[in-house]
FIFI-255927 format. One line per field, with one value per atom (N, C-alpha, C): residue number from 0; atom name; x, z, y. Coordinates in steps of 0.1 Angstrom, whole numbers. Last residue first. Layout:
BEGIN
k: c(NUM; ...)
a: c(CA; ...)
east: c(X; ...)
up: c(Z; ...)
north: c(Y; ...)
REM end
This chain:
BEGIN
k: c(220; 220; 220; 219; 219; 219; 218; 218; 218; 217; 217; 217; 216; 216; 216; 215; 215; 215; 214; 214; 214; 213; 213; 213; 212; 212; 212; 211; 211; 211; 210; 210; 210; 209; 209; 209; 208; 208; 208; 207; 207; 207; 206; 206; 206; 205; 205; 205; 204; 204; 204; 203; 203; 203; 202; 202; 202; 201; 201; 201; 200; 200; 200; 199; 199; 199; 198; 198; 198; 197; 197; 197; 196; 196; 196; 195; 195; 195; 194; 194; 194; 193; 193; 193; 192; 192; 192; 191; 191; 191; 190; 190; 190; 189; 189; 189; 188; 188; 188; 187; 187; 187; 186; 186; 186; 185; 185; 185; 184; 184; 184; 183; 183; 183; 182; 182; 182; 181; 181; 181; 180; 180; 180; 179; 179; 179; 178; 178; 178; 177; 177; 177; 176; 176; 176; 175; 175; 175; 174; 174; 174; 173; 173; 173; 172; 172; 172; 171; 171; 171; 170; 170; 170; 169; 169; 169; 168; 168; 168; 167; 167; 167; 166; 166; 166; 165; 165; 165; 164; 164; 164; 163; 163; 163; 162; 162; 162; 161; 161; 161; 160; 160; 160; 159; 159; 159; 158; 158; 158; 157; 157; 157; 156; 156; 156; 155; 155; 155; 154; 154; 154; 153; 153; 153; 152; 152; 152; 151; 151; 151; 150; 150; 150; 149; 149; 149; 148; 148; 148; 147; 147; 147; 146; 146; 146; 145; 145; 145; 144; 144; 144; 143; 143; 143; 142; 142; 142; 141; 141; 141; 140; 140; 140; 139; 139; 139; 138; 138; 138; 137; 137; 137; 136; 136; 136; 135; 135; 135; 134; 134; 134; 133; 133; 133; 132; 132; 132; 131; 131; 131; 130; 130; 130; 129; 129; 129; 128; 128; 128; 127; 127; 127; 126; 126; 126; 125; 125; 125; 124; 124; 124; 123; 123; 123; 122; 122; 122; 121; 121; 121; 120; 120; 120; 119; 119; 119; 118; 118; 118; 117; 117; 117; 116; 116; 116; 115; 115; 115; 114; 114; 114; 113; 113; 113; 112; 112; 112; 111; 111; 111; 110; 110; 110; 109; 109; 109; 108; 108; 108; 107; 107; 107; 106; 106; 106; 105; 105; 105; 104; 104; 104; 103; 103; 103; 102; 102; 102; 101; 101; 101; 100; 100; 100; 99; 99; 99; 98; 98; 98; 97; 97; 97; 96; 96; 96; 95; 95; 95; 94; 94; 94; 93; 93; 93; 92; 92; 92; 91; 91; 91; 90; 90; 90; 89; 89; 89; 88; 88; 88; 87; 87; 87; 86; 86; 86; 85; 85; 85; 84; 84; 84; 83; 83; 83; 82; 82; 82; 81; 81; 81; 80; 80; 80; 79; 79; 79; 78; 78; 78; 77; 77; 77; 76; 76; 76; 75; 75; 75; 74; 74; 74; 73; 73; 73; 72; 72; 72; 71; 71; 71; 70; 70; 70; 69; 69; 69; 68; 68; 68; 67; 67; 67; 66; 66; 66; 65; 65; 65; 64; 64; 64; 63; 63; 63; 62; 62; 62; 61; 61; 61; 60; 60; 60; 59; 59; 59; 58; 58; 58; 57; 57; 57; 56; 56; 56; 55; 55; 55; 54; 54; 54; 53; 53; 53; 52; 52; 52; 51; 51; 51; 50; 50; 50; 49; 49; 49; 48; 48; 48; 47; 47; 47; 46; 46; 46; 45; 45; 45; 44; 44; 44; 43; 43; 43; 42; 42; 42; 41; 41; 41; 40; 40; 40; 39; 39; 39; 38; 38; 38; 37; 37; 37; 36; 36; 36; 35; 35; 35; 34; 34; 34; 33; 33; 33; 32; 32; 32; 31; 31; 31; 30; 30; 30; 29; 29; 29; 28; 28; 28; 27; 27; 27; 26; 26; 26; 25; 25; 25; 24; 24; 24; 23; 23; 23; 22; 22; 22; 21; 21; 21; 20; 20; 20; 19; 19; 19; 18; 18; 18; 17; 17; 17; 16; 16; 16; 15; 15; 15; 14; 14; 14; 13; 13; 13; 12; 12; 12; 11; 11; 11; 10; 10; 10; 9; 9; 9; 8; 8; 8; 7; 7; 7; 6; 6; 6; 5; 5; 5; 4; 4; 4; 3; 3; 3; 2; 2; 2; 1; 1; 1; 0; 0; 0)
a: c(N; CA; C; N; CA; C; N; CA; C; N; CA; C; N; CA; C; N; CA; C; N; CA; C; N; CA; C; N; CA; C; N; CA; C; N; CA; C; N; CA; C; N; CA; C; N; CA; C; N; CA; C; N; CA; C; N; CA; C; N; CA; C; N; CA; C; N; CA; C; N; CA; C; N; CA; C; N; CA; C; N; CA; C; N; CA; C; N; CA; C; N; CA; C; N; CA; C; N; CA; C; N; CA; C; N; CA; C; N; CA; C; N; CA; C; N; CA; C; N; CA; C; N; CA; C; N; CA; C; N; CA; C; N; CA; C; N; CA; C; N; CA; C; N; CA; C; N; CA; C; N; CA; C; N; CA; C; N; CA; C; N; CA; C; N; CA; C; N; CA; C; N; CA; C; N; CA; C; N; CA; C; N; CA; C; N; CA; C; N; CA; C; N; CA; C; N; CA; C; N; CA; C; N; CA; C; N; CA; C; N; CA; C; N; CA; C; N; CA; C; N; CA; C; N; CA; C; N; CA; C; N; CA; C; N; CA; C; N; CA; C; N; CA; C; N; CA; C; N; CA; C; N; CA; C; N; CA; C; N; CA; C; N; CA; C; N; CA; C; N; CA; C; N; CA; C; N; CA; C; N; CA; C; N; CA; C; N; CA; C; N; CA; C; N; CA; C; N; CA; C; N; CA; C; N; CA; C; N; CA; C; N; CA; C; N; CA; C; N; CA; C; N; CA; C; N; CA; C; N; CA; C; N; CA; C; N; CA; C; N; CA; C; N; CA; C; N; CA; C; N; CA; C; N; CA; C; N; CA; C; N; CA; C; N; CA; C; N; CA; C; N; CA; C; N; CA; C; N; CA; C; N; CA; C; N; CA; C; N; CA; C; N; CA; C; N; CA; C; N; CA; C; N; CA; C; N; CA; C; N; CA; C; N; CA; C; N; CA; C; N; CA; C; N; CA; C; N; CA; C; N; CA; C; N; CA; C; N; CA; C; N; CA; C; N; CA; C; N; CA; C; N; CA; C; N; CA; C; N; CA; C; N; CA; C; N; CA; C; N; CA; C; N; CA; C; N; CA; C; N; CA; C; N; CA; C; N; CA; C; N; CA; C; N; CA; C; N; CA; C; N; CA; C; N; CA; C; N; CA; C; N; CA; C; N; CA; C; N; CA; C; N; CA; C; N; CA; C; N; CA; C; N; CA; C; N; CA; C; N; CA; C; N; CA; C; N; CA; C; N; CA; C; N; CA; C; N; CA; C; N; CA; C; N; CA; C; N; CA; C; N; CA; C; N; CA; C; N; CA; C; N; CA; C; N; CA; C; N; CA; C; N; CA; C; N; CA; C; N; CA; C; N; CA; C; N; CA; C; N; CA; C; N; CA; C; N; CA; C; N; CA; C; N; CA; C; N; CA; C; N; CA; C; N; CA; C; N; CA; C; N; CA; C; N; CA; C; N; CA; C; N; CA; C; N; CA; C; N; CA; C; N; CA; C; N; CA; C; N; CA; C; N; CA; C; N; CA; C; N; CA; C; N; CA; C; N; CA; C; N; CA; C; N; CA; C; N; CA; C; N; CA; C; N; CA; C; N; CA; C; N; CA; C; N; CA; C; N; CA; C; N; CA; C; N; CA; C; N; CA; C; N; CA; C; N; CA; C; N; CA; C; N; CA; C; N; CA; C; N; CA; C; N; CA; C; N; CA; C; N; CA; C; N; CA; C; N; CA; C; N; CA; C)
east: c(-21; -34; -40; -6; -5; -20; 0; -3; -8; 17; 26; 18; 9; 8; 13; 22; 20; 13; 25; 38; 35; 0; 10; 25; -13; -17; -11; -8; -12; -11; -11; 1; 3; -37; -36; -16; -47; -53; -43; -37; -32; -32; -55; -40; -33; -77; -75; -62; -70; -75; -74; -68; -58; -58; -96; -86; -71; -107; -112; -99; -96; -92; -96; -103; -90; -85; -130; -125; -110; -162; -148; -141; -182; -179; -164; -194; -205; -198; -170; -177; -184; -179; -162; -165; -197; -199; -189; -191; -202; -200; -172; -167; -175; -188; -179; -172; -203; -212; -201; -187; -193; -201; -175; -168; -174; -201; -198; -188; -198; -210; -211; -177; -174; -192; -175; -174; -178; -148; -161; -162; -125; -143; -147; -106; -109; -116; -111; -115; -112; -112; -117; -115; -111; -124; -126; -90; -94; -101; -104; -90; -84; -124; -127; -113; -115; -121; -121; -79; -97; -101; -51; -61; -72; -49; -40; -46; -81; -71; -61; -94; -95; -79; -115; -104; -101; -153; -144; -131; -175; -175; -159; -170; -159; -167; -188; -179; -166; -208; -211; -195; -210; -201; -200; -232; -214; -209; -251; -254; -236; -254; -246; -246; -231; -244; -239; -202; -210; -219; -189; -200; -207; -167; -176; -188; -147; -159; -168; -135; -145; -154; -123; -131; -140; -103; -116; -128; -104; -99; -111; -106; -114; -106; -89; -92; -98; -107; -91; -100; -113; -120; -106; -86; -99; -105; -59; -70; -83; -40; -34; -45; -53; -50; -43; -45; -49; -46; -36; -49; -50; -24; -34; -41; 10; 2; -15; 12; 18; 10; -3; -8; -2; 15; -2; -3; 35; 37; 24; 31; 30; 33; 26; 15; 20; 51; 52; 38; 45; 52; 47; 30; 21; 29; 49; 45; 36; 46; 60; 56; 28; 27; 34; 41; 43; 38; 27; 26; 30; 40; 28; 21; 70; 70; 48; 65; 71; 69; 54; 51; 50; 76; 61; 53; 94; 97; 81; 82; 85; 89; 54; 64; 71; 19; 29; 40; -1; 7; 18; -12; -2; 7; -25; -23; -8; -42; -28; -27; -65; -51; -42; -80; -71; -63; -97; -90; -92; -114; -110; -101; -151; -137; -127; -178; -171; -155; -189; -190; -178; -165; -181; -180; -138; -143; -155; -120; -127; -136; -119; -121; -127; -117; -113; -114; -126; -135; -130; -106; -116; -124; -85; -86; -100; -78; -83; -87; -81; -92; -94; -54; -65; -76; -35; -37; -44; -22; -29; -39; -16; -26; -37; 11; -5; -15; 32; 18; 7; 49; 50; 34; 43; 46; 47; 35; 34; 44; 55; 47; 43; 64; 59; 60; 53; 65; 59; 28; 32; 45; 7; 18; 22; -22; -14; -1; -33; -24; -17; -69; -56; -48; -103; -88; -77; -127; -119; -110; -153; -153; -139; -151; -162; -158; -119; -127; -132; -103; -109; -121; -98; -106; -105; -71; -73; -85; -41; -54; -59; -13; -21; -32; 28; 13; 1; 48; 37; 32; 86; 75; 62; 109; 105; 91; 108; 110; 98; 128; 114; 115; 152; 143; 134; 162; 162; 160; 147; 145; 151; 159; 148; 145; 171; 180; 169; 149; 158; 166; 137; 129; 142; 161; 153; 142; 159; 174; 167; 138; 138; 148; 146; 131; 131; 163; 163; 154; 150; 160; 165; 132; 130; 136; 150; 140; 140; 158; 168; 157; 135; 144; 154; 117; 114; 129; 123; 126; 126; 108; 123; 134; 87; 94; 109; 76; 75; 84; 72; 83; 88; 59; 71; 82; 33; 40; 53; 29; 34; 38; 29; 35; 39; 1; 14; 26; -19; -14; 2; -21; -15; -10; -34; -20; -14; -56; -48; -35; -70; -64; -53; -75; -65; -55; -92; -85; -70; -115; -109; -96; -121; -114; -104; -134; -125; -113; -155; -147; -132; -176; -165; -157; -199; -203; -185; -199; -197; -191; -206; -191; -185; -228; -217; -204; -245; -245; -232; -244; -237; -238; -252; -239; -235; -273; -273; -257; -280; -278; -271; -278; -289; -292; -261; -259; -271; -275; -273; -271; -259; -270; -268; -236; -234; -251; -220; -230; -234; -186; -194; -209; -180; -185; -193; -149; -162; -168; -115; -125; -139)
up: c(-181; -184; -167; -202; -190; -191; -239; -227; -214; -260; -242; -233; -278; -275; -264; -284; -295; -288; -257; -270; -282; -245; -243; -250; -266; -265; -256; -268; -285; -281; -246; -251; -258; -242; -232; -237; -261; -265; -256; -248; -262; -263; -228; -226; -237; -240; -231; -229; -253; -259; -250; -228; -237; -245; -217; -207; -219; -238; -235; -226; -233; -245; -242; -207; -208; -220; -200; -202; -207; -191; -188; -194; -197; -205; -203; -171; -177; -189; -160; -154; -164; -185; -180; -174; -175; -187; -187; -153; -146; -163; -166; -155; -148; -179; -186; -176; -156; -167; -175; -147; -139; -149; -165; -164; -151; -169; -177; -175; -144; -146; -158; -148; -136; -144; -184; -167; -162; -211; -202; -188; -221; -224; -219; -212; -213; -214; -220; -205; -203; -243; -244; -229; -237; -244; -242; -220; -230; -242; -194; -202; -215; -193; -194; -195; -193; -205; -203; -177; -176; -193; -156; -171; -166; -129; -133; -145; -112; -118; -123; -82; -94; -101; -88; -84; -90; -83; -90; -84; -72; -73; -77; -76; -73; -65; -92; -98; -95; -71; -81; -88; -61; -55; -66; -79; -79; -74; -66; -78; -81; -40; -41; -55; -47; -45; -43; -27; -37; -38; -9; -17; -28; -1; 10; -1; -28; -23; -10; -26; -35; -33; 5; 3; -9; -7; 2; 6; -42; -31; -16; -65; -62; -49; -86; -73; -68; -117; -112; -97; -130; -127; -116; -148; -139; -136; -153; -157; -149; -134; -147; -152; -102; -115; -124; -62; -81; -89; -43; -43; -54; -46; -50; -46; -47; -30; -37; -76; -72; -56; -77; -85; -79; -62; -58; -62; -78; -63; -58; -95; -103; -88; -91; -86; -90; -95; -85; -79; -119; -124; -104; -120; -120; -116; -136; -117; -114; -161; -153; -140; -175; -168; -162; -192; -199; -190; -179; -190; -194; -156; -152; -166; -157; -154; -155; -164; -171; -169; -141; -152; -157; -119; -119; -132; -124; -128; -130; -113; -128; -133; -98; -98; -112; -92; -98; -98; -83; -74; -77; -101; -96; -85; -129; -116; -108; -151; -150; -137; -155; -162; -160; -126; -132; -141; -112; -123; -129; -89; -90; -95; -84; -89; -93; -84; -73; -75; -105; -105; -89; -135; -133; -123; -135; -136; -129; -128; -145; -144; -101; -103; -116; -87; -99; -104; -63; -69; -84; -45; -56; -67; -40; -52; -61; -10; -20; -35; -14; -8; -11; -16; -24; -23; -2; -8; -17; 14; 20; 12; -4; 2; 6; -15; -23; -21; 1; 8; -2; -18; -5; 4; -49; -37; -28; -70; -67; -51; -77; -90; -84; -62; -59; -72; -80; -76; -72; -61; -70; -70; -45; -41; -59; -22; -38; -35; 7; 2; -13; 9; 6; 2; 22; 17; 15; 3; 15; 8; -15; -2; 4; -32; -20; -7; -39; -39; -28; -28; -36; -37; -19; -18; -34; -9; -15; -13; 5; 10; 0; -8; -8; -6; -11; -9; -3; -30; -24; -23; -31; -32; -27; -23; -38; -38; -6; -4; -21; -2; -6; -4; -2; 7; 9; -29; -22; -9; -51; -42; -35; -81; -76; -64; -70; -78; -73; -66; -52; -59; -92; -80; -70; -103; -103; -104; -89; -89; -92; -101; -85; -83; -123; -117; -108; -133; -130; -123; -111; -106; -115; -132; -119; -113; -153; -154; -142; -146; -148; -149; -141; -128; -130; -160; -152; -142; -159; -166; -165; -125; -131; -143; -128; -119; -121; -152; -152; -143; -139; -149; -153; -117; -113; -123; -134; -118; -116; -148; -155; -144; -123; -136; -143; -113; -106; -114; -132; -129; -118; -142; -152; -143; -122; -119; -129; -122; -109; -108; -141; -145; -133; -129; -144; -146; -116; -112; -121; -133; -125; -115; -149; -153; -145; -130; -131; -141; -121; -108; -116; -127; -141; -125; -115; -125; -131; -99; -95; -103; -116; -107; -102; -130; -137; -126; -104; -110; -118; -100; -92; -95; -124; -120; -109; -143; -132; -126; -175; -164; -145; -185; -186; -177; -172; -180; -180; -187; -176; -179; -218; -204; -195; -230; -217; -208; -252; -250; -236; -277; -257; -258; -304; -299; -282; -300; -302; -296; -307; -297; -302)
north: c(-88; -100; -98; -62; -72; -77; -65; -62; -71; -68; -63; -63; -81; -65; -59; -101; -91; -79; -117; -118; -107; -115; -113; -112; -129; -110; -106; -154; -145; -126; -163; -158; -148; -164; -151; -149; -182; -169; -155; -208; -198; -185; -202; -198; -193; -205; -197; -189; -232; -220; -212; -245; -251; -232; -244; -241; -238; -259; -245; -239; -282; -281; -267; -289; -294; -282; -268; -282; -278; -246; -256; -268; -241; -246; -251; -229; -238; -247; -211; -223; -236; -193; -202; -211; -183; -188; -197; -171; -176; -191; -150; -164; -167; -132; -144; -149; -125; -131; -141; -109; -120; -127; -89; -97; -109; -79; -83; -92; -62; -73; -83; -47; -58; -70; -42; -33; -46; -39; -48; -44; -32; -26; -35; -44; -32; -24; -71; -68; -54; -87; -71; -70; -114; -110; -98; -123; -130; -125; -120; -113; -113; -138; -124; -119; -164; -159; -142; -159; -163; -158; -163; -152; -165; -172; -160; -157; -181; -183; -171; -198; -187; -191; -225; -223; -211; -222; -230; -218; -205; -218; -227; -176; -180; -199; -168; -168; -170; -164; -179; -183; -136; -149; -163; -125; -124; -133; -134; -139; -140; -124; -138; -141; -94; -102; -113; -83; -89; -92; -65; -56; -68; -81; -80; -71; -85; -97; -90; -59; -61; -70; -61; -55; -52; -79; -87; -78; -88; -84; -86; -116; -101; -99; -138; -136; -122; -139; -131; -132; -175; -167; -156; -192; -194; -181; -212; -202; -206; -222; -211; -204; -216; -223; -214; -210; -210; -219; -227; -213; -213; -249; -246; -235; -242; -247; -249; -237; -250; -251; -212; -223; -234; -198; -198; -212; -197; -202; -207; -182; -195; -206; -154; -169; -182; -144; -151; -160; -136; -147; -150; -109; -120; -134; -89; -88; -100; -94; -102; -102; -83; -92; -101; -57; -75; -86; -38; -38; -54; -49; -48; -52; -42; -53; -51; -11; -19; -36; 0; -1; -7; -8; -13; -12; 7; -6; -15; 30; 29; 19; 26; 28; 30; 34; 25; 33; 54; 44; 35; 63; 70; 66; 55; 51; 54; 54; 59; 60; 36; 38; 42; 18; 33; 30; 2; -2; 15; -24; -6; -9; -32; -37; -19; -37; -36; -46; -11; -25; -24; 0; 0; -10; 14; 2; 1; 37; 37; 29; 58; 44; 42; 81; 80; 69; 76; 86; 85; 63; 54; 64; 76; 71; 66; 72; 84; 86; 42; 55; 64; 38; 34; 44; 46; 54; 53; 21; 35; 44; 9; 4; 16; 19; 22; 17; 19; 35; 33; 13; 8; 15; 20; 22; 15; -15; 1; 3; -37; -27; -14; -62; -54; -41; -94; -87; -75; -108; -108; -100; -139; -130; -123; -140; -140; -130; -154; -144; -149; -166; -168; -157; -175; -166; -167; -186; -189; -180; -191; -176; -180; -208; -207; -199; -196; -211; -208; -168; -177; -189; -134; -146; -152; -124; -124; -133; -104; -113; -112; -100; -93; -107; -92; -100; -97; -88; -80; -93; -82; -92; -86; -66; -73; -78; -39; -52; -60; -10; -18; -30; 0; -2; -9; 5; -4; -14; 11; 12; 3; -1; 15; 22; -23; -8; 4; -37; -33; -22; -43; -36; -32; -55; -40; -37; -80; -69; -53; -86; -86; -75; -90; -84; -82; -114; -97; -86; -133; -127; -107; -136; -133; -127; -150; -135; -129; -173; -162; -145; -187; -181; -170; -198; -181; -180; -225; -222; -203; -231; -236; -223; -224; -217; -215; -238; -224; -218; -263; -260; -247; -259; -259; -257; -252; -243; -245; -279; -270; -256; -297; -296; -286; -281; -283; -292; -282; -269; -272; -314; -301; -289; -314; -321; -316; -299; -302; -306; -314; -301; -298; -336; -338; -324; -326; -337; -339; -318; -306; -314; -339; -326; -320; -351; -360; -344; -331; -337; -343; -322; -325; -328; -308; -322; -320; -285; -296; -308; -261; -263; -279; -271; -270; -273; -267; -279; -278; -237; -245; -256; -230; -225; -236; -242; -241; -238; -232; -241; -239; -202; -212; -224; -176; -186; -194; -139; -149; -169; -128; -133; -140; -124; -117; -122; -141; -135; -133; -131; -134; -131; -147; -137; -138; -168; -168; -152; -160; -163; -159)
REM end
């Protein structure tokens, strides 16, 4: 991946969103294609995933879903396998004081809300497989800007909001580019930049890029 340069983009964010209509038409029909093949060929996995989630608990219930904003402010429930407590809604709050992530985004390494399956499934990005649901009803894409929560979108400038002109997606350039060392305004700068350079073949790269570092370092996207 090319070196990020983090200024503000040059052209007009909301001209970019608009101008590729026929792209974002093509990509549409790639994302529900490849949603259903994914669902298809993921089933034997799932099902283990799901079995242990219920071994650990079997109280719990497999599935989380969580409100979410996408495309020009509207909301939608993402769904993923469930990774923390049942109570780690609750127990955001107390938490934020520990919050690593500069910016109106909350991101703990060691998070005391994860389970032990949650770990594990989080680390390889398996807790993610049930967007591929998102992606087939269109709340998402396979790449695009990470849906913010609803209490991260109520703290945004409008400069922030720009970065949800377009469909969000499961990876993006910013997961792509270190998202470890990048604090929240960095990660609005590279999906303000995503916007401006969008295409079939950037989107193609994207993905490559988000196997390349799911198949060699485990780590979740």
């Amino acid at each position: 991946m090319e070196k990020i340069d983090f200024k503000v983009p040059t052209q007009s964010t909301y001209k970019a969103a608009h101008e590729k209509p026929l792209h974002d038409a093509i990509w549409r029909i790639i994302d529900i294609i490849a949603s259903v093949f994914a669902i298809i060929i993921s089933a034997p996995v799932l099902l283990v995933i799901a079995g242990s989630i219920k071994f650990e608990n079997w109280k719990a219930p497999i599935f989380f879903k969580q409100k979410r904003v996408g495309k020009n402010g509207q909301t939608f429930y993402m769904y993923k396998f469930r990774s923390m407590y049942v109570d780690a809604e609750a127990q955001l709050e107390k938490l934020q004081a520990q919050n690593e992530m500069q910016g109106h985004m909350f991101k703990m390494k060691d998070d005391p809300r994860i389970t032990k399956v949650g770990k594990w499934i989080r680390k390889t990005s398996l807790d993610e497989f049930p967007q591929f649901i998102n992606i087939l009803k269109g709340d998402m894409s396979f790449v695009g800007p990470r849906p913010p929560l609803m209490q991260e979108y109520a703290n945004y400038s409008n400069y922030d909001k720009k970065r949800l002109l377009v469909t969000p997606g499961c990876t993006g350039l910013w997961q792509v580019s270190g998202r470890n060392n990048l604090d929240f305004h960095e990660m609005v700068a590279l999906d303000l930049k995503y916007i401006e350079k969008r295409s079939i073949l950037f989107n193609m790269k994207i993905l490559l890029l988000t196997f390349k570092e799911f198949t060699s370092k485990g780590n979740g996207m």
